[in-house]
TIMI-472481 format. One line per field, with one value per residue (C-alpha): residue in three letters; x, y, z. Coordinates in nm, 4 decimals. Example, Ala and Ser with C-alpha at 12.3 -4.5 7.8 and 13.67 -1.06 7.14 Angstrom:
BEGIN
aa = (ala,ser)
X = (1.2300,1.3670)
Y = (-0.4500,-0.1060)
Z = (0.7800,0.7140)
This chain:
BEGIN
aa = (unk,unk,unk,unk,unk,unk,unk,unk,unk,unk,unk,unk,unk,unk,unk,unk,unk,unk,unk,unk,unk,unk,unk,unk,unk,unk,unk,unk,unk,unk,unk,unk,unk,unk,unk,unk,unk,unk,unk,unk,unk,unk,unk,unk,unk,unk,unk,unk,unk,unk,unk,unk,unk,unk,unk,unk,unk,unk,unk,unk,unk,unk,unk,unk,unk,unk,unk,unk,unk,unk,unk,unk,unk,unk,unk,unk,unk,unk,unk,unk,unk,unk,unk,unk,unk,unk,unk,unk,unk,unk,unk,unk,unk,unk,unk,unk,unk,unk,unk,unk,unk,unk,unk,unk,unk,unk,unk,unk,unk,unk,unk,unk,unk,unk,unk,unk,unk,unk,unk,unk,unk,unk,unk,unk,unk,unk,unk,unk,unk,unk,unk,unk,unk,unk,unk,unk,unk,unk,unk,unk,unk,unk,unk,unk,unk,unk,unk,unk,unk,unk,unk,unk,unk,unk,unk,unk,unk,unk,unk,unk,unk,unk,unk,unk,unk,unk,unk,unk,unk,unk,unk,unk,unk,unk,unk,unk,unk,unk,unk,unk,unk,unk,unk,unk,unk,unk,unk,unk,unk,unk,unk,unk,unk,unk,unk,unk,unk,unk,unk,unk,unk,unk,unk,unk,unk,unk,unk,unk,unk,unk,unk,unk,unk,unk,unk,unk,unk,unk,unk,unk,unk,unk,unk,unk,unk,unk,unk,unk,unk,unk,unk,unk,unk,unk,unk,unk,unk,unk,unk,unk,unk,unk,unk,unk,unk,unk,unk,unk,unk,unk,unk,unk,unk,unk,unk,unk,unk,unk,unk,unk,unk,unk,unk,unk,unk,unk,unk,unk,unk,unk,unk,unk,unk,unk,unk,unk,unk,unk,unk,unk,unk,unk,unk,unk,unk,unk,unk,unk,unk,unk,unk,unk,unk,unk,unk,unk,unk,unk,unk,unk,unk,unk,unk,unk,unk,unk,unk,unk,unk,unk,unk,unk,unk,unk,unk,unk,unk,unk,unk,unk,unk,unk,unk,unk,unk,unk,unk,unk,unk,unk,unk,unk,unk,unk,unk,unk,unk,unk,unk,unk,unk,unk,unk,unk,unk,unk,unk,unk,unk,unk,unk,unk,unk,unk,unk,unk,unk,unk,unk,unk,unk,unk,unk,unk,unk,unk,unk,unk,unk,unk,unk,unk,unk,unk,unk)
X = (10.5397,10.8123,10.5434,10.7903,10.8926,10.5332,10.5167,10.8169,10.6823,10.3749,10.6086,10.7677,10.4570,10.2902,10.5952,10.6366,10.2088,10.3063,10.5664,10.3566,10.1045,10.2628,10.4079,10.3123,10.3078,10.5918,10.6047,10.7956,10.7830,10.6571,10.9804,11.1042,10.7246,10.8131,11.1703,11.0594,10.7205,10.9747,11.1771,10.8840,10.7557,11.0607,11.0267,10.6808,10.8411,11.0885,10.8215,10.5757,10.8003,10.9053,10.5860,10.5026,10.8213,10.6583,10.4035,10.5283,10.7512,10.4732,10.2380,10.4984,10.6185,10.2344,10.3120,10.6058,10.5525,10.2373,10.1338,9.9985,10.3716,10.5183,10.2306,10.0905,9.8089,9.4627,9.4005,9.7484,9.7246,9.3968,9.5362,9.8640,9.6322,9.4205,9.7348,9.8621,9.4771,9.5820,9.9161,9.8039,9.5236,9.7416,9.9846,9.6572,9.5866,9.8920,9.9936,9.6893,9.6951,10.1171,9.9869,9.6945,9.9658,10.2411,9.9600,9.8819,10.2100,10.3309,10.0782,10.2972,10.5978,10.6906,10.6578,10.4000,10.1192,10.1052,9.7943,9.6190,9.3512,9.6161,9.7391,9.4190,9.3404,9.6821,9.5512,9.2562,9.4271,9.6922,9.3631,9.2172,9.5513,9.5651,9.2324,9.2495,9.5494,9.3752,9.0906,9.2834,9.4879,9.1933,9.1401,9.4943,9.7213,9.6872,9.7210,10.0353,10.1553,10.1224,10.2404,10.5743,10.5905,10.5001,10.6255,10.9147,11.1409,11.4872,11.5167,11.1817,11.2693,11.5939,11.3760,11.1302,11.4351,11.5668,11.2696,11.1900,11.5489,11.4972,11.1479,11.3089,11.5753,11.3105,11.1207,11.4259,11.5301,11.1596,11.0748,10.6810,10.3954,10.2462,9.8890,9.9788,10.1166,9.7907,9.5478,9.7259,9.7164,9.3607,9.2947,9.4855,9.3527,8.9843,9.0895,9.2057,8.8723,8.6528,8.9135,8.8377,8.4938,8.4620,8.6810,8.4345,8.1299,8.2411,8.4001,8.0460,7.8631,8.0702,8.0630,7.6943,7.6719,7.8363,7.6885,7.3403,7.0768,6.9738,7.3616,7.4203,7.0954,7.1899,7.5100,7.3722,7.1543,7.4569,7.6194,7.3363,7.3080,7.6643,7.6162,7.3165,7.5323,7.7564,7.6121,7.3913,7.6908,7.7715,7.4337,7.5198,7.7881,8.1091,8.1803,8.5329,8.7822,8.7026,8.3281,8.4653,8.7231,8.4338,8.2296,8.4685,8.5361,8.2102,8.1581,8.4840,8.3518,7.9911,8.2248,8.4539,8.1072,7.9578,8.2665,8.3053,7.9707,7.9451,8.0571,7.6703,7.5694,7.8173,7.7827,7.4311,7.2505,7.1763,7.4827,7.6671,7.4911,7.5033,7.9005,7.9136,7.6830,7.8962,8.2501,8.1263,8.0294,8.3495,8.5709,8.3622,8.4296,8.7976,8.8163,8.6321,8.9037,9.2468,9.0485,9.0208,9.3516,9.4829,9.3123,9.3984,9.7711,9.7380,9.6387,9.9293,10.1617,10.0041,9.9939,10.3986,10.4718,10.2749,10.4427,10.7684,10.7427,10.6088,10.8980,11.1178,10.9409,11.0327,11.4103,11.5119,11.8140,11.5952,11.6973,11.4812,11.5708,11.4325,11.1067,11.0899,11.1315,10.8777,10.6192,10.6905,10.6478,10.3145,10.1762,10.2152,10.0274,9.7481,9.8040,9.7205,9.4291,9.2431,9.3385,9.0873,8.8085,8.4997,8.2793,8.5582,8.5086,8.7863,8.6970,8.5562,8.8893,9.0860,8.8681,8.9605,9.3261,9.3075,9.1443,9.4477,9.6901,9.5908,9.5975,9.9496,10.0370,9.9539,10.0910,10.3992,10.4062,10.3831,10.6821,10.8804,10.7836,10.8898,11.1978,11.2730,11.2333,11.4540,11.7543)
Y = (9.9772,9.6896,9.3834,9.1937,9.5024,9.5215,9.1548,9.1566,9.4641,9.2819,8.9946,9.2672,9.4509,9.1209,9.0190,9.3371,9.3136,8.9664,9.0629,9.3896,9.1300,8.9297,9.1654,9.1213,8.7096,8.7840,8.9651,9.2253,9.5610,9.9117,10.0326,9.7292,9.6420,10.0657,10.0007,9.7122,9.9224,10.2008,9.9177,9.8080,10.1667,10.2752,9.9411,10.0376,10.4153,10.2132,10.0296,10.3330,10.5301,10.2097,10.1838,10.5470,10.5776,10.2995,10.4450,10.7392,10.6576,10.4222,10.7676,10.9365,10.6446,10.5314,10.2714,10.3256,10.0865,9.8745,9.5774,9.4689,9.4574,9.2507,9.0462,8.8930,8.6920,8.9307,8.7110,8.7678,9.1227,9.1003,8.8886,9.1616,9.4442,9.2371,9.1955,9.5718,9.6488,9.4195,9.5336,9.8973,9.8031,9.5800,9.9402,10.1491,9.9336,9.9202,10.2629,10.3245,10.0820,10.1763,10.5509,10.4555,10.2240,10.5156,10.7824,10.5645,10.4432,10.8173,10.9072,10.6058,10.8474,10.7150,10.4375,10.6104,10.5919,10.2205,10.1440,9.8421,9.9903,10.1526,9.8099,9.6251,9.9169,9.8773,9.4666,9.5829,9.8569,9.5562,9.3183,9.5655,9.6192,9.2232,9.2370,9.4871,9.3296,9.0171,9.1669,9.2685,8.9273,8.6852,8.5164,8.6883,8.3278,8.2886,8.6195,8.6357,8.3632,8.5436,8.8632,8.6360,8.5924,8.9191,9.1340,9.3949,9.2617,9.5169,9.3156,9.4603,9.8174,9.6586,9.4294,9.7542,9.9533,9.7269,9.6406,10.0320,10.0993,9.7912,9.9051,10.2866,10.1300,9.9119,10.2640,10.4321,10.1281,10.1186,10.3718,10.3384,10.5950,10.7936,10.6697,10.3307,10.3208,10.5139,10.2843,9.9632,10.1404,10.1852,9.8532,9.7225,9.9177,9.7706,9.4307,9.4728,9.6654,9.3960,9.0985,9.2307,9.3086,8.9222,8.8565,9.0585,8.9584,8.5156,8.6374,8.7881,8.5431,8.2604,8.4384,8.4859,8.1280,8.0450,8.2908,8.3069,8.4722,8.1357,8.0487,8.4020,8.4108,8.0486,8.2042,8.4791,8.2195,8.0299,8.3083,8.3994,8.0811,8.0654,8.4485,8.3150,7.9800,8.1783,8.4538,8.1487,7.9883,8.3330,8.4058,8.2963,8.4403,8.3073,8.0997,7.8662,7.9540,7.6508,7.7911,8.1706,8.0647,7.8209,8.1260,8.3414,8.1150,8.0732,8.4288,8.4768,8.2711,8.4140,8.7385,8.6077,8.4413,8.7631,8.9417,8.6550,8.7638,8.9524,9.2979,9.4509,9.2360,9.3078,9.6925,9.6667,9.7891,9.4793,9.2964,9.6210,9.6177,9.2695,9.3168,9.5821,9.4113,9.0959,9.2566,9.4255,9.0921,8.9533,9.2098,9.1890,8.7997,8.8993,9.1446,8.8403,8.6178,8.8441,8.8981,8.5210,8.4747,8.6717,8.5993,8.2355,8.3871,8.5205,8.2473,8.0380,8.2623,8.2989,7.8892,7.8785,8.1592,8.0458,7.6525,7.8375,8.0067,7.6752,7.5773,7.7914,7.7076,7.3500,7.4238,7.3520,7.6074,7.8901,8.2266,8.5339,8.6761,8.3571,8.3898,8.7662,8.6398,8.3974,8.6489,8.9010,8.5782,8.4877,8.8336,8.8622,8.5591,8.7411,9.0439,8.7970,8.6460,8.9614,9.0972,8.8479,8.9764,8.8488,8.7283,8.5716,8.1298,8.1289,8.3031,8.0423,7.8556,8.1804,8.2697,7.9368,7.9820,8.3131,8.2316,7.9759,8.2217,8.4715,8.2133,8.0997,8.4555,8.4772,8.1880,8.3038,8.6791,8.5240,8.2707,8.6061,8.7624,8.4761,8.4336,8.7919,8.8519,8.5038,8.6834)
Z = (5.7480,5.8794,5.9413,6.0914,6.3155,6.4350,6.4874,6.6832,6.8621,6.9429,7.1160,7.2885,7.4217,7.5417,7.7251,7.9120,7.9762,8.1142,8.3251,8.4944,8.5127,8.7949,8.9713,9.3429,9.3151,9.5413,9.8736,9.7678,9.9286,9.8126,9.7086,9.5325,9.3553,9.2846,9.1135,8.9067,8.7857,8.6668,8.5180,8.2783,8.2444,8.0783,7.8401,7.7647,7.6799,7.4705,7.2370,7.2041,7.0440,6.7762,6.7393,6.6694,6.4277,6.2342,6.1996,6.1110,5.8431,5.6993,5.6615,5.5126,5.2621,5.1433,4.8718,4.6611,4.4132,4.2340,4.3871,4.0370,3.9226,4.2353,4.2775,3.9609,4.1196,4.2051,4.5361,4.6502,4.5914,4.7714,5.0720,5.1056,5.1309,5.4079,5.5859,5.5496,5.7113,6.0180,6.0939,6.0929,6.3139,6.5655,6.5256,6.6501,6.9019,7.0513,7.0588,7.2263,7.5265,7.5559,7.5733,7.8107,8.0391,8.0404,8.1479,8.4211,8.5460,8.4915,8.8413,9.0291,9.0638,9.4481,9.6458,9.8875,9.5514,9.5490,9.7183,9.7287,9.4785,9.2005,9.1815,9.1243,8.8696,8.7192,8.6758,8.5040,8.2470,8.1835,8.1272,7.8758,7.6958,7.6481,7.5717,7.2531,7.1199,7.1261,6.9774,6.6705,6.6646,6.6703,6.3299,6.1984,6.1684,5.7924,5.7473,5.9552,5.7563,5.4197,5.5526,5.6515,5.2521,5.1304,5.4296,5.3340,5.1564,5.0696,4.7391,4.6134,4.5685,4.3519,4.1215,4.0468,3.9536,3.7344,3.5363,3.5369,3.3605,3.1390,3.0003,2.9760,2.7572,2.5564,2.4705,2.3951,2.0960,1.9556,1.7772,1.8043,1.6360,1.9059,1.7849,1.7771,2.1443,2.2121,2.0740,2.1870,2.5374,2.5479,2.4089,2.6889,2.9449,2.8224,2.8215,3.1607,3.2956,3.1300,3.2651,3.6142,3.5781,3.4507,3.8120,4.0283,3.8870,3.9542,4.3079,4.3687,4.2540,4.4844,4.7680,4.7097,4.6622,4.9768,5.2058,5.1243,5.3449,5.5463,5.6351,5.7401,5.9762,6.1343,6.2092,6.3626,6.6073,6.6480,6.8191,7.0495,7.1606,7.2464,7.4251,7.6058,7.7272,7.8757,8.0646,8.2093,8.3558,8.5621,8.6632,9.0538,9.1822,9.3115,9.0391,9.0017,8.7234,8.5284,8.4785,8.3949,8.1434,7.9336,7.9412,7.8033,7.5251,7.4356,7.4586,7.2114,6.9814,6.9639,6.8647,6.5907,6.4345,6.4156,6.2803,6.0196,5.8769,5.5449,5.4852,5.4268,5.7338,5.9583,5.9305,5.9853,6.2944,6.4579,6.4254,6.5738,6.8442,6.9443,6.9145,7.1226,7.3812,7.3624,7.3616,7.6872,7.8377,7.7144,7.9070,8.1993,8.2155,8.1829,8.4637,8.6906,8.5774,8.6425,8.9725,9.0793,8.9515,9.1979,9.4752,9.4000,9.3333,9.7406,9.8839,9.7622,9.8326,10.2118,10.2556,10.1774,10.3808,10.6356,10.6229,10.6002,10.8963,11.0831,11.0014,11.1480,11.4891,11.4638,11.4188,11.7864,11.7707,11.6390,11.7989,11.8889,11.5463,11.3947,11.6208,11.4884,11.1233,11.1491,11.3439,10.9996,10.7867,10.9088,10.9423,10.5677,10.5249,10.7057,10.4949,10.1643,10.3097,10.3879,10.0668,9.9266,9.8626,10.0573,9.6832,9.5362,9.4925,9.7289,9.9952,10.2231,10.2260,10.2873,10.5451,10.7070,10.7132,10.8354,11.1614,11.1706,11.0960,11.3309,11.5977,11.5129,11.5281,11.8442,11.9528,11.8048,11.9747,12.3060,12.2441,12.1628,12.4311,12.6413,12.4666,12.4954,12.8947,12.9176,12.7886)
């Protein structure tokens, strides 16, 4: 599998999740928020099916070659194979959310199918999309970095020919007794077995060393302290974004401790559970956060449409079109504000504005009206 395809995949995919992501910051209509959905849909189309040739060529490949002949050094070798673990993971989970987005988008085939709630649900398919690729990305830089080094390189599959035809010619020149070769062979084979045996045995024995039973259990309190901290700071609803995103971090990092954790503890039971329980919570601060962002994305936008059409009224040579244009501007600020909805930690303040607004709109009806039997 191409690493650096994937990784530049990955850029791709999160761009395009970025971009579907703030659509509707602008007041756009149906059939133009439509157009630029089909837009992205088709780039979405575009990067599943890289993605699925990937990994389709890298299931029909497997590994051509030995690893112990590129890569001398056992911790390299080790480190490569982490990273060929991670890119086929980020691969799986991005095929999956691209499959889950194009499913979706696929029931948006007209304008008339963009209600209010298929977009909010398309926010929250585009949160958990981010959300698994971030999953699998978290804790991944150094490994990036030495997949950078080790990733594909063309002038591999070169170097393993020629030393291939150079050892074939060797052979052919020596003229070696078949019980010899055998003997040496098997001696070499059990130097090997009882060089990496040696290896295992001091890797084992470090690790061990490192991670004993108390660190491992501290870590484990560690991260349900942190879990505990932050489901405490969203016990009383409406909450500002500065309070969501600490709790989300701490939540993250309660996760990557317990991930960090030791192969036999990690697949244990408990700490399964707890991950489960936490990713949960983790998602579900997520969802609260894409939800305040928007509302706080509405009100903006219905404060400068609002000040625009304000001023419009104060241009003394406005005209009845620029009375109607200002009545359309400030009923879309209306349509923001009650788009808000009534728990979010904004809602007070766009409650506010809206009786404004619909006072102003008033205001400005009647001045149209006026205007209008005038001429």
């Amino acid at each position: 599998m191409n690493s650096t395809t994937i990784l530049n995949l990955k850029g791709e995919f999160e761009s395009v999740l970025n971009s579907l992501n703030t659509l509707g910051d602008q007041p756009d209509s149906k059939s133009q928020y439509f157009k630029k959905i089909k837009i992205i849909k088709n780039q979405i189309i575009a990067i599943h099916r890289s993605l699925e040739n990937e990994n389709k060529n890298h299931k029909s490949i497997g590994n051509s070659y030995r690893m112990d002949r590129i890569i001398p050094n056992k911790n390299d070798r080790q480190s490569l194979e982490e990273n060929r673990l991670y890119i086929e993971k980020l691969t799986e989970a991005m095929l999956k959310s691209s499959s889950q987005l194009m499913d979706f988008l696929k029931k948006i085939n007209k304008p008339s199918n963009l209600s209010p709630e298929k977009i909010e649900e398309l926010k929250l398919k585009i949160q958990e999309s981010q959300f698994l690729i971030q999953l699998e990305t978290e804790n991944s830089t150094q490994e990036e970095a030495r997949l950078q080094v080790y990733s594909e390189n063309p002038q591999i599959d070169k170097d393993i020919e020629l030393k291939e035809s150079s050892k074939i010619e060797t052979k052919k020149k020596k003229n070696v007794n078949f019980i010899s070769l055998l003997l040496l062979l098997i001696a070499s084979v059990s130097a090997l077995f009882a060089l990496f045996s040696f290896q295992f045995i001091i890797q084992q024995r470090y690790r061990s060393s490192l991670l004993s039973s108390e660190s491992v259990e501290n870590e484990i309190k560690s991260a349900k302290a942190l879990a505990k901290k932050a489901n405490g700071m969203i016990k009383s609803p409406p909450y500002p974004l500065t309070t969501l995103r600490t709790a989300q971090d701490k939540m993250l990092t309660a996760i990557q401790i317990l991930e960090a954790t030791p192969g036999d503890v990690r697949n244990s039971g408990t700490i399964i559970r707890y991950l489960e329980i936490y990713q949960t919570d983790y998602y579900s601060i997520t969802r609260k956060i894409a939800r305040e962002q928007r509302a706080a994305s509405n009100l903006k936008m219905a404060e400068k449409l609002a000040l625009e059409a304000l001023e419009m009224l104060e241009n003394p040579l406005r005209t009845s079109d620029t009375l109607q244009t200002a009545q359309n501007q400030m009923q879309k600020a209306i349509n923001l504000l009650e788009s808000i909805p009534k728990n979010a930690f904004i809602a007070p303040e766009a409650q506010e504005k809206l009786e404004i607004y619909q006072t102003n709109l008033e205001l400005i009806t009647q001045g149209a009206n006026v205007e209008s039997l005038q001429q």
